[in-house]
C-alpha positions in Angstrom: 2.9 33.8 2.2 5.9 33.1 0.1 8.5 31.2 1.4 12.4 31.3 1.5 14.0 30.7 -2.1 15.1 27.2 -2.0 18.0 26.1 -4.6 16.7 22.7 -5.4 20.0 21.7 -6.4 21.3 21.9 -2.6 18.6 19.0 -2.0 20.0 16.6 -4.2 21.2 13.3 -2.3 19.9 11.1 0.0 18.0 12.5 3.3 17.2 10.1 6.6 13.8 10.9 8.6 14.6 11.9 12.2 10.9 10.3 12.8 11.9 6.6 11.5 9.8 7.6 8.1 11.0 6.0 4.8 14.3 7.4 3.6 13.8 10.0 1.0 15.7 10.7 -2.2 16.3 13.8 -4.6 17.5 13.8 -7.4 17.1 15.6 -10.7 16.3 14.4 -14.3 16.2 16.7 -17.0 14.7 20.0 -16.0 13.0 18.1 -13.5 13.4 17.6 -10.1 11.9 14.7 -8.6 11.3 12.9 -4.9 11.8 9.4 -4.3 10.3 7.6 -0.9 11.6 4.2 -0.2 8.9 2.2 1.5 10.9 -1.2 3.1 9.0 -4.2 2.8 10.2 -5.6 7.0 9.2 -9.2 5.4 11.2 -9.3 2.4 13.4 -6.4 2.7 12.9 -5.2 -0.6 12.7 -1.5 -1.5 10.0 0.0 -3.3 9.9 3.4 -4.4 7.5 5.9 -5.1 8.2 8.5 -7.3 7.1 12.3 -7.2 7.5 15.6 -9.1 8.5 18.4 -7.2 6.4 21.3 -8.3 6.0 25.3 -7.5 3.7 27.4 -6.6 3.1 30.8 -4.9 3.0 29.2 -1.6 6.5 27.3 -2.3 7.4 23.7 -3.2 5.2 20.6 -2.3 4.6 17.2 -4.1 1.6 15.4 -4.2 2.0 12.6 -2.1 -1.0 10.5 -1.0 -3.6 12.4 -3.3 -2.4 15.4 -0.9 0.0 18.6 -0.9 2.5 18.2 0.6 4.8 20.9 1.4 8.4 20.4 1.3 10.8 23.1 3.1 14.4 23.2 4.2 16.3 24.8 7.2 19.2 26.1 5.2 21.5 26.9 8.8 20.5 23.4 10.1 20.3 21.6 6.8 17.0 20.1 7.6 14.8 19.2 4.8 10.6 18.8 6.1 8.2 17.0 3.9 4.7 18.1 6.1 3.2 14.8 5.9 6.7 13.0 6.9 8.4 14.8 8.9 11.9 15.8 9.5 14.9 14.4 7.8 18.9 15.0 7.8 21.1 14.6 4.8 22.5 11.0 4.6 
């Protein structure tokens, strides 16, 4: 099953999970598009991010996150971007 087209370029910025998840980041480098999720350290407050290529396929986009796929979608109407394995997340 295909999914709806999604622009990548409307996902650029920075996106805040609804679930308490680490904060998510897209951005674009080259003719790339890529996902960042901040992990917090609670201790020492530092950030650390982890760094993923979006990719395509015929079932839509996903990255691989955790050895898994993870699919990535986004409510256009509601502006709602949902990373399966994360969760829900508004735009910053």
């Amino acid at each position: 099953m295909k999914t709806e087209n999604i622009n990548l370029d409307r996902l650029v910025g920075n996106w805040e999970s609804i679930n308490l998840n680490p904060t998510v980041i897209i951005y674009r480098s080259g003719e790339s598009y890529l996902l960042s999720v901040i992990h917090m350290n609670e201790t020492s407050k530092q950030a650390s991010p982890a760094t993923y290529e979006i990719q395509e396929d015929e079932d839509g986009f996903f990255i691989n996150y955790n050895l898994k796929r993870t699919a990535i979608s986004h409510d256009t109407k509601l502006d709602i971007l949902t990373i399966s394995a994360l969760g829900d997340y508004i735009r910053n």
